[in-house]
BALOBA-1460 file (C-alpha; in Angstrom, 3 decimals):
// residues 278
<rec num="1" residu="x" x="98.772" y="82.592" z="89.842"/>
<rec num="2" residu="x" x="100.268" y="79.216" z="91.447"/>
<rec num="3" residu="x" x="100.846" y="76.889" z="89.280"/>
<rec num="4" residu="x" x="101.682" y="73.217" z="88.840"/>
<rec num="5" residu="x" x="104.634" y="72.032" z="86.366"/>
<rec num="6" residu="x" x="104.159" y="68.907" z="85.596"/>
<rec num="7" residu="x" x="107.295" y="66.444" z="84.116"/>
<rec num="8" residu="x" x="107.612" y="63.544" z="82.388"/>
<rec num="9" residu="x" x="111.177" y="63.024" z="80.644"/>
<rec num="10" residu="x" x="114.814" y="64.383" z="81.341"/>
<rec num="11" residu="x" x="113.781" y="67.006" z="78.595"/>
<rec num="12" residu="x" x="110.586" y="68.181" z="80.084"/>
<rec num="13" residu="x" x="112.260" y="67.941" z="83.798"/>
<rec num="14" residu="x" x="115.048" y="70.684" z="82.221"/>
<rec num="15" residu="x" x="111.988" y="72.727" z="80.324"/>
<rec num="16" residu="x" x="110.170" y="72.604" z="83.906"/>
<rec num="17" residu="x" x="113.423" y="73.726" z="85.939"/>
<rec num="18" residu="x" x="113.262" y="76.542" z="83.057"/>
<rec num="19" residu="x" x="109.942" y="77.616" z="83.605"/>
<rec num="20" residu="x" x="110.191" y="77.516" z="87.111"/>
<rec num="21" residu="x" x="113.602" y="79.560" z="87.573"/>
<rec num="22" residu="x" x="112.400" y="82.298" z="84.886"/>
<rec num="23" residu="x" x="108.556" y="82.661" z="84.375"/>
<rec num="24" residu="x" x="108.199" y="85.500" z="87.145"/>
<rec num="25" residu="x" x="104.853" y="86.136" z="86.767"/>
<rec num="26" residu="x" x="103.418" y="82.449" z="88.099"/>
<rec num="27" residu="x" x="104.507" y="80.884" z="91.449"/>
<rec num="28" residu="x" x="105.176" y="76.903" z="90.548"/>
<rec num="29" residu="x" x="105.401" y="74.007" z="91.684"/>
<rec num="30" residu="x" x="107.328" y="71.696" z="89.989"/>
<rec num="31" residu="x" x="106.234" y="68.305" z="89.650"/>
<rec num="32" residu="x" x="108.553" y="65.358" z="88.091"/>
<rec num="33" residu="x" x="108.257" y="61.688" z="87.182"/>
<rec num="34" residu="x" x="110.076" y="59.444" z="89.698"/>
<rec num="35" residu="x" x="112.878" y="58.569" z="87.077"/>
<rec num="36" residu="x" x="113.516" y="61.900" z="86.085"/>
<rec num="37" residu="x" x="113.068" y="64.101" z="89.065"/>
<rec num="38" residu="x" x="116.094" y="66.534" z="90.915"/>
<rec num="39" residu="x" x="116.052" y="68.116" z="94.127"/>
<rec num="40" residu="x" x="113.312" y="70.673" z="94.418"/>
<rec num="41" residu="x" x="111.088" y="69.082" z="92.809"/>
<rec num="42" residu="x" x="108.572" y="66.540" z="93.852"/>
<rec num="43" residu="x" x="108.517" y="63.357" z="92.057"/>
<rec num="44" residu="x" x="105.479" y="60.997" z="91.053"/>
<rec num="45" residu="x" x="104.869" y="57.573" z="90.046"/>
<rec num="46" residu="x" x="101.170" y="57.822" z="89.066"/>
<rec num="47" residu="x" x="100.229" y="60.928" z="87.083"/>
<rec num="48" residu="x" x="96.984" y="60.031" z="87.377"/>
<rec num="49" residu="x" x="97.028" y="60.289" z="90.987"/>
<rec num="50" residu="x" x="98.483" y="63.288" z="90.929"/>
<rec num="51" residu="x" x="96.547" y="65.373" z="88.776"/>
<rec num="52" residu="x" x="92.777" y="64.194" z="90.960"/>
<rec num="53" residu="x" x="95.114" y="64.829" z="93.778"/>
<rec num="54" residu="x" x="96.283" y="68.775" z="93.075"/>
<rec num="55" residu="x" x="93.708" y="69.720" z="90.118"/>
<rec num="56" residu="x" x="91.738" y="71.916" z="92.472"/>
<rec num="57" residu="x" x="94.671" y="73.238" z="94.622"/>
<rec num="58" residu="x" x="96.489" y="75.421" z="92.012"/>
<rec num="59" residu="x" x="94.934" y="77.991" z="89.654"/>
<rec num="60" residu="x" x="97.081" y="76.834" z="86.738"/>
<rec num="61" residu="x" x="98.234" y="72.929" z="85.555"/>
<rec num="62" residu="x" x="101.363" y="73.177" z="83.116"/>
<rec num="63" residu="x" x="101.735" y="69.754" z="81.758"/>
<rec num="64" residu="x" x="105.349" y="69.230" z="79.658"/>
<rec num="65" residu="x" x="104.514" y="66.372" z="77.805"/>
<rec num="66" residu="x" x="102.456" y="64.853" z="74.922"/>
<rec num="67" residu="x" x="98.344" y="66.795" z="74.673"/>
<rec num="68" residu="x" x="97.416" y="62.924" z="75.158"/>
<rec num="69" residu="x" x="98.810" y="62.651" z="78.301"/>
<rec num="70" residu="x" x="97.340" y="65.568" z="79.691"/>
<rec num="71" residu="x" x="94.314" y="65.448" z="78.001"/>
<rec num="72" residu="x" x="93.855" y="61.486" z="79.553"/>
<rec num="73" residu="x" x="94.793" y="62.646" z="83.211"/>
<rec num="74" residu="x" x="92.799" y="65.585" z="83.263"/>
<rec num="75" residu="x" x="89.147" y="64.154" z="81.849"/>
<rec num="76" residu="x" x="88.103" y="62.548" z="84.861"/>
<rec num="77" residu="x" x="88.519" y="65.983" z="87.284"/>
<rec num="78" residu="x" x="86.758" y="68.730" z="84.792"/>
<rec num="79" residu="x" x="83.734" y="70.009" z="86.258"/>
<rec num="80" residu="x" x="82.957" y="73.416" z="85.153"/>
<rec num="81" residu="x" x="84.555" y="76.254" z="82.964"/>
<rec num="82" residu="x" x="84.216" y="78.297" z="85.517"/>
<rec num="83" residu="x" x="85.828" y="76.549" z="88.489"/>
<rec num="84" residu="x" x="88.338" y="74.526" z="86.767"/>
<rec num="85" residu="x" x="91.658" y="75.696" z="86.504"/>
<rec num="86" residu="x" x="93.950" y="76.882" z="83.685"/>
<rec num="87" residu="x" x="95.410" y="73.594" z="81.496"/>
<rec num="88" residu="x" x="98.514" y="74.415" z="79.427"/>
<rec num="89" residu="x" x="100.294" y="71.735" z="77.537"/>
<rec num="90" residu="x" x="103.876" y="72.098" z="76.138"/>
<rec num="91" residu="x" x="105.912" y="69.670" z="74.156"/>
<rec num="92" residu="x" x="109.072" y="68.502" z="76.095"/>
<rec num="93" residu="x" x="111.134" y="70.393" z="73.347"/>
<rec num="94" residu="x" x="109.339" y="73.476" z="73.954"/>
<rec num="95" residu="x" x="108.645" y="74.140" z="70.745"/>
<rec num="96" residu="x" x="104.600" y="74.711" z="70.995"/>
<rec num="97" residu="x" x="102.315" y="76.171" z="73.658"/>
<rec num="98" residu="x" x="98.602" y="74.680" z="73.673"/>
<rec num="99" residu="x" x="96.232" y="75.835" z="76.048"/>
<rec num="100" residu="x" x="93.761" y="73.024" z="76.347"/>
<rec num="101" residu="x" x="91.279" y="74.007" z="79.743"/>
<rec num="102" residu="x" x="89.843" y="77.162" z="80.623"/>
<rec num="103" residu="x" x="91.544" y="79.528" z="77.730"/>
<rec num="104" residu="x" x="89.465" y="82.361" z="79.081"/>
<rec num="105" residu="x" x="88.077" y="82.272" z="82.270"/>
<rec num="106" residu="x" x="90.986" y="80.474" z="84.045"/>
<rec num="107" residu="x" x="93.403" y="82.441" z="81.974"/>
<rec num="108" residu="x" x="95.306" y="79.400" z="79.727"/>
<rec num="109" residu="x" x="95.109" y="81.299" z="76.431"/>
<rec num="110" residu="x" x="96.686" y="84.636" z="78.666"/>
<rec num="111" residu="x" x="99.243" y="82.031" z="80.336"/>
<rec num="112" residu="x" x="100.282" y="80.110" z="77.408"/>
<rec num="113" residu="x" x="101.035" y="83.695" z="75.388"/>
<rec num="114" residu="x" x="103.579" y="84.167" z="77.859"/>
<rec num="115" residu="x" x="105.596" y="81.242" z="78.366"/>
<rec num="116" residu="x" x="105.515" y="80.956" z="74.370"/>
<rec num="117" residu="x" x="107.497" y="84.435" z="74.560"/>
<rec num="118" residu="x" x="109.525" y="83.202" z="77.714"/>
<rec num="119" residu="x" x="110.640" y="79.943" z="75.579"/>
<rec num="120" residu="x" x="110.682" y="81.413" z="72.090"/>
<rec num="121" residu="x" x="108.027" y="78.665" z="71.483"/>
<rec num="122" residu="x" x="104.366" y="79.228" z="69.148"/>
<rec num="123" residu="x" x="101.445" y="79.271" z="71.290"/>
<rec num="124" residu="x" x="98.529" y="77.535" z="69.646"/>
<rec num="125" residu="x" x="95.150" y="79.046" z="70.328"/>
<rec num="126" residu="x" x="92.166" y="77.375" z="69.174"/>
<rec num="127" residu="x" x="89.221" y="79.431" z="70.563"/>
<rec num="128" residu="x" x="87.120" y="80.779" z="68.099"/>
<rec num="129" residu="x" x="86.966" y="84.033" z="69.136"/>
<rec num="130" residu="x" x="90.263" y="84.942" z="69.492"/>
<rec num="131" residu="x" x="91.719" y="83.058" z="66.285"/>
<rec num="132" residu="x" x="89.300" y="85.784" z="65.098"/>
<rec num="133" residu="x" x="90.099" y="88.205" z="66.656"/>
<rec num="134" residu="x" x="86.465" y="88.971" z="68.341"/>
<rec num="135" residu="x" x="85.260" y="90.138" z="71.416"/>
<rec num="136" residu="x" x="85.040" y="87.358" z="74.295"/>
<rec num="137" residu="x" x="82.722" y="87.529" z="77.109"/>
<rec num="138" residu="x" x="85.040" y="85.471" z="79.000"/>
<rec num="139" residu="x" x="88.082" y="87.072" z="78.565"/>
<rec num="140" residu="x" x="86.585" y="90.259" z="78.984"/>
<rec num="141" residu="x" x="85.338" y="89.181" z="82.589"/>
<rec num="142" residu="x" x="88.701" y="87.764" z="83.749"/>
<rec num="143" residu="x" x="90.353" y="90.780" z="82.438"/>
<rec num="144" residu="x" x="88.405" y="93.034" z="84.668"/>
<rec num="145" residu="x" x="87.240" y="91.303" z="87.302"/>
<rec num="146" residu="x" x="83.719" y="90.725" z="86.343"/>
<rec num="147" residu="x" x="81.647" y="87.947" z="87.462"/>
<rec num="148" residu="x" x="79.706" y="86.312" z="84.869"/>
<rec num="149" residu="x" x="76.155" y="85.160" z="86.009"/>
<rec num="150" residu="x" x="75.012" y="83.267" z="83.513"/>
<rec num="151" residu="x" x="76.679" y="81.118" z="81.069"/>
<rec num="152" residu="x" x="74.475" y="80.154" z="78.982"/>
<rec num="153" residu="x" x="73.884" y="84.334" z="78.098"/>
<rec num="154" residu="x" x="77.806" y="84.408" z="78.092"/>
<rec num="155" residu="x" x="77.732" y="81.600" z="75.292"/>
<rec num="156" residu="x" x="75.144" y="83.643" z="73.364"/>
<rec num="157" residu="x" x="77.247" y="86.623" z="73.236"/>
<rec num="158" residu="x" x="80.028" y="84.770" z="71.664"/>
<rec num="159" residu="x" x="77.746" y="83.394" z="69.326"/>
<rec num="160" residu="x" x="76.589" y="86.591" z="68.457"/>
<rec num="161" residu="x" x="80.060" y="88.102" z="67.954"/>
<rec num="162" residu="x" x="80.895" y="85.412" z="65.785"/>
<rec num="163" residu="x" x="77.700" y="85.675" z="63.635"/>
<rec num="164" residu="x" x="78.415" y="89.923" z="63.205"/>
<rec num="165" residu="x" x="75.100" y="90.753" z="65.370"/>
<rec num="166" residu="x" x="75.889" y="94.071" z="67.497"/>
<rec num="167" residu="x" x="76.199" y="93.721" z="71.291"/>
<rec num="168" residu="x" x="75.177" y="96.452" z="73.189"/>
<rec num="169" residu="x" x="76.364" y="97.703" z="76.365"/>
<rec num="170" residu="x" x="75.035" y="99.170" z="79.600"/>
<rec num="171" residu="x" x="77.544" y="99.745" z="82.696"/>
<rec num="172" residu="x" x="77.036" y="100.959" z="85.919"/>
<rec num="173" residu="x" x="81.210" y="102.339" z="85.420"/>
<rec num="174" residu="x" x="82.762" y="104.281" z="83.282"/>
<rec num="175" residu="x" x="84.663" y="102.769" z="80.585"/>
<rec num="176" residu="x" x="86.834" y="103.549" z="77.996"/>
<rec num="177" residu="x" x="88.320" y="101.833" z="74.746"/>
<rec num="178" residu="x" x="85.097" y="99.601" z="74.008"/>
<rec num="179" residu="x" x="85.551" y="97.309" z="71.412"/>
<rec num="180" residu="x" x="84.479" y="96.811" z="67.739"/>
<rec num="181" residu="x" x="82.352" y="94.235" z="68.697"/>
<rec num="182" residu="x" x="80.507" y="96.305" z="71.307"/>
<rec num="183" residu="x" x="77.565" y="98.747" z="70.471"/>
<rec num="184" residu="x" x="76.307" y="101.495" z="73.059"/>
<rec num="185" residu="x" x="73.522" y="101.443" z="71.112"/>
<rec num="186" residu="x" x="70.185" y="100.483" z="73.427"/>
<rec num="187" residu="x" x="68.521" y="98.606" z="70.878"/>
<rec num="188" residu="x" x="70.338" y="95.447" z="70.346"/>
<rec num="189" residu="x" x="69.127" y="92.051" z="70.366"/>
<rec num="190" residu="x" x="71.648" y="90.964" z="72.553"/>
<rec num="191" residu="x" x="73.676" y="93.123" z="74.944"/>
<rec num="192" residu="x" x="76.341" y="93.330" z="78.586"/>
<rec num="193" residu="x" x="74.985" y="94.896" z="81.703"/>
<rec num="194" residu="x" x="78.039" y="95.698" z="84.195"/>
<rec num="195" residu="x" x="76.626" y="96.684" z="87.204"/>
<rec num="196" residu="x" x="75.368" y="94.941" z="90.795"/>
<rec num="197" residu="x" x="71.533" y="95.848" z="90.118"/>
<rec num="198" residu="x" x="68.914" y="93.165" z="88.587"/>
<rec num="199" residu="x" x="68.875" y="94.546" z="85.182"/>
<rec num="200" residu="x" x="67.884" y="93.506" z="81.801"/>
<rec num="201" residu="x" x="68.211" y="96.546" z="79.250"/>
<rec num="202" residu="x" x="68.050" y="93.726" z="76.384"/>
<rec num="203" residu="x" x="65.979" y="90.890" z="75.383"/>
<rec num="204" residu="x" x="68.780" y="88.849" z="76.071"/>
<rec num="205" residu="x" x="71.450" y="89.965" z="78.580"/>
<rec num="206" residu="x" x="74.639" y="88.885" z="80.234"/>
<rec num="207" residu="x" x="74.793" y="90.168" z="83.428"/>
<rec num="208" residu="x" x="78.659" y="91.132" z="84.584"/>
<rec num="209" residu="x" x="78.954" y="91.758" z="88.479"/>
<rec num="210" residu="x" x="82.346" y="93.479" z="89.480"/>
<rec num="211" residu="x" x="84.539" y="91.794" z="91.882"/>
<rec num="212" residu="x" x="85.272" y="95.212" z="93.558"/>
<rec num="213" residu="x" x="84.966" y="94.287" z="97.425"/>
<rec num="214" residu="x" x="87.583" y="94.760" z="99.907"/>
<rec num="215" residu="x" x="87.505" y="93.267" z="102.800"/>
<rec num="216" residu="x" x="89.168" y="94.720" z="106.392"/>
<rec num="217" residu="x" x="89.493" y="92.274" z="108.671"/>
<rec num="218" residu="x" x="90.778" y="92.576" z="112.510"/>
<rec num="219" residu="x" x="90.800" y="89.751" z="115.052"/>
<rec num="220" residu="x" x="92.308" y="88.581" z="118.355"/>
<rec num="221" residu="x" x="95.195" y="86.702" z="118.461"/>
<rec num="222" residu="x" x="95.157" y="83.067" z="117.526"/>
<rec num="223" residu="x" x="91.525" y="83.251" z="116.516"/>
<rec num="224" residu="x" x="90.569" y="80.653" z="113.977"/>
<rec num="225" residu="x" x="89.815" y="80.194" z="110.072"/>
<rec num="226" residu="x" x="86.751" y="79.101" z="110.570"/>
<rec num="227" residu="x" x="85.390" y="81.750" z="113.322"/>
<rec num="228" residu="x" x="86.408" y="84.582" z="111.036"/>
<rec num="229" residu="x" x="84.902" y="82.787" z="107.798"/>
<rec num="230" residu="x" x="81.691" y="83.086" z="110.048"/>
<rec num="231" residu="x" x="82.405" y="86.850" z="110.952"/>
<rec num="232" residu="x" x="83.012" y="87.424" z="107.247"/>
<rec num="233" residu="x" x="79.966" y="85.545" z="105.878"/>
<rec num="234" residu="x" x="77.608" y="86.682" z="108.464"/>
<rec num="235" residu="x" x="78.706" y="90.590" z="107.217"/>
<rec num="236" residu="x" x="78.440" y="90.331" z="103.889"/>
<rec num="237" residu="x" x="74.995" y="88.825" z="103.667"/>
<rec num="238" residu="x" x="74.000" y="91.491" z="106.625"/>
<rec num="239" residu="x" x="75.034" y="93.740" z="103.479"/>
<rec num="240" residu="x" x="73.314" y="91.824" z="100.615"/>
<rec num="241" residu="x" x="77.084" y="91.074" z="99.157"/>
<rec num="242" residu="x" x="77.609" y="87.522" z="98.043"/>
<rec num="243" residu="x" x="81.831" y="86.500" z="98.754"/>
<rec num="244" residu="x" x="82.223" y="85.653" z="94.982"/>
<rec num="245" residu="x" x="83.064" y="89.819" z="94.547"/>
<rec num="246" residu="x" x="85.520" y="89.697" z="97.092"/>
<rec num="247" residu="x" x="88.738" y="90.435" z="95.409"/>
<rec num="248" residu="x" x="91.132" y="91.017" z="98.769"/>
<rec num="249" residu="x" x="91.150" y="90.917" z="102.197"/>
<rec num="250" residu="x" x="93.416" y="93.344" z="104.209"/>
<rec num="251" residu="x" x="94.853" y="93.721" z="107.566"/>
<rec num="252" residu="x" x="96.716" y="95.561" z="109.672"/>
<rec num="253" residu="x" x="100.913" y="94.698" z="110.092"/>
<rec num="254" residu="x" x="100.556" y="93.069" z="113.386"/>
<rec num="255" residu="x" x="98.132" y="90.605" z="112.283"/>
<rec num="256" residu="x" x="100.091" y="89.268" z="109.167"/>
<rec num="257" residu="x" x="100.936" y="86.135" z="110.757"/>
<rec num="258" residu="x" x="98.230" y="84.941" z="112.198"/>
<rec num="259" residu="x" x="97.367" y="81.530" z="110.787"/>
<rec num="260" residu="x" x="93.731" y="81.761" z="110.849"/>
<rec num="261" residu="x" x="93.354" y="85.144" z="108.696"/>
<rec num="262" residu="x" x="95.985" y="83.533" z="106.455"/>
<rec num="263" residu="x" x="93.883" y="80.233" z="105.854"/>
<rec num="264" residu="x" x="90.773" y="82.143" z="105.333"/>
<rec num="265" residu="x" x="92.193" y="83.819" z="102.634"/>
<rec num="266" residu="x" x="93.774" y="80.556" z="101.179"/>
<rec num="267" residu="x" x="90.303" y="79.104" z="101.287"/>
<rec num="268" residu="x" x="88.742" y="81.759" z="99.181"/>
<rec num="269" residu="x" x="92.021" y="82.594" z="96.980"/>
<rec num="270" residu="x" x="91.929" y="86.185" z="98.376"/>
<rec num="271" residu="x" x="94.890" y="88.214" z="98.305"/>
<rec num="272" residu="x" x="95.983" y="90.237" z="101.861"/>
<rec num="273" residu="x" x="97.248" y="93.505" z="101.783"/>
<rec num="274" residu="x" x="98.860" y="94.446" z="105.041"/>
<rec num="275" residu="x" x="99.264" y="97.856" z="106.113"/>
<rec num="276" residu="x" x="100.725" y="100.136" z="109.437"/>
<rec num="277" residu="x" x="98.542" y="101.760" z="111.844"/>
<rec num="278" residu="x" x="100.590" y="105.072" z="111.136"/>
């Protein structure tokens, strides 16, 4: 996950130097106000400008200031739950943890669990279902790489959770550990299909497509981001396979370099695994 630390005070520029020097499991940025700033990170006059400016380029924003602030800076940019990015607010003390964008999908509620434990801080989650402990469609997708088709069934499962109506269940994969929430039972109101086939099994059903595609990709020396977007678009709707379940792309060890497989898979946040012809 990269992420975005984003400073406002001396205290929140030594919290963001903390975050950034110990919080190995996000790659950051760190971002300071203009006053307040120290070498290696990049400082700012107008936070304004630089949230429209970088509020699509990183998968996580970690703001270390007052909810306000980020709350202010942020309105303008929000689109969509599930294309906006992870929002975590703490207080320049680091004594709280507030996840305030995307606490499921984009991971802020998973994210702000963490650097509570990495500070010693209390995380404050809000989100109905998980103050309560309940399944959440959301998180469930994130979790394991499902794709969630339609958000308005996605909403009515929560709802449904919340209101102690079973959910069934219907998967194309095996599973284990399903949770209290969930029914295998194929009479439910409301239910999850996991699978890539048009189903339905219930009246009203959330439809969970796995992001299970790998993609091997070979091309000639200095060839282009855009010629093998066009190769890799042109193949997967040959096969019926939108790019939203592409989860990787991978190569082989002479073609790590090359800039044009590299910015393809920076366009489409795809991860490249790289591996020997022997």
């Amino acid at each position: 996950m990269r992420a975005a630390v984003i400073s406002i005070t001396e205290k929140g520029k030594e919290l963001s130097l903390r975050i950034s020097q110990q919080a190995d499991f996000i790659n950051t940025e760190r971002f300071c106000y203009i006053s307040h700033s120290d070498f290696g990170s990049r400082c700012f006059r107008d936070i304004s400008g630089l949230v429209s400016d970088i509020f699509k380029k990183y998968d996580a924003l970690i703001f270390v200031c007052a909810c306000g602030i980020a709350v202010r800076t942020i309105a303008p940019n929000i689109s969509s739950k599930t294309t906006d990015p992870a929002v975590v607010v703490i207080d320049d003390c680091g004594n709280f943890v507030i996840p305030i964008l995307s606490g499921h999908l984009g991971g802020a509620n998973a994210l702000a669990g963490r650097l509570a434990e990495l500070l010693g801080a209390q995380a404050v989650i809000t989100t109905a279902t998980d103050t309560g402990g309940h399944f959440s469609p959301d998180s469930f997708a994130a979790a394991n790489d499902l794709i969630i088709t339609d958000m308005n069934a996605a909403k009515a499962v929560a709802s449904a959770v919340l209101d102690h109506e079973a959910v069934g269940l219907v998967s194309e994969y095996k599973y284990i550990g399903l949770p209290e929430d969930i029914s295998e039972s194929p009479d439910c109101r409301i239910g999850l299909y996991i699978g890539v086939a048009e189903k339905k099994p219930f009246p009203v059903t959330l439809r969970l497509v796995p992001k299970n595609i790998v993609l091997g990709i070979g091309c000639k020396r200095g060839t282009d981001c855009q010629t093998i977007e066009n190769a890799v678009i042109s193949a997967l709707n040959a096969a019926n396979i939108p790019i939203s379940r592409v989860r990787q792309a991978a190569t082989i060890d002479l073609k790590a370099n090359e800039e044009g497989l590299l910015g393809f898979c920076r366009k489409y946040s795809l991860d490249l695994s790289v591996y020997s012809a022997r």
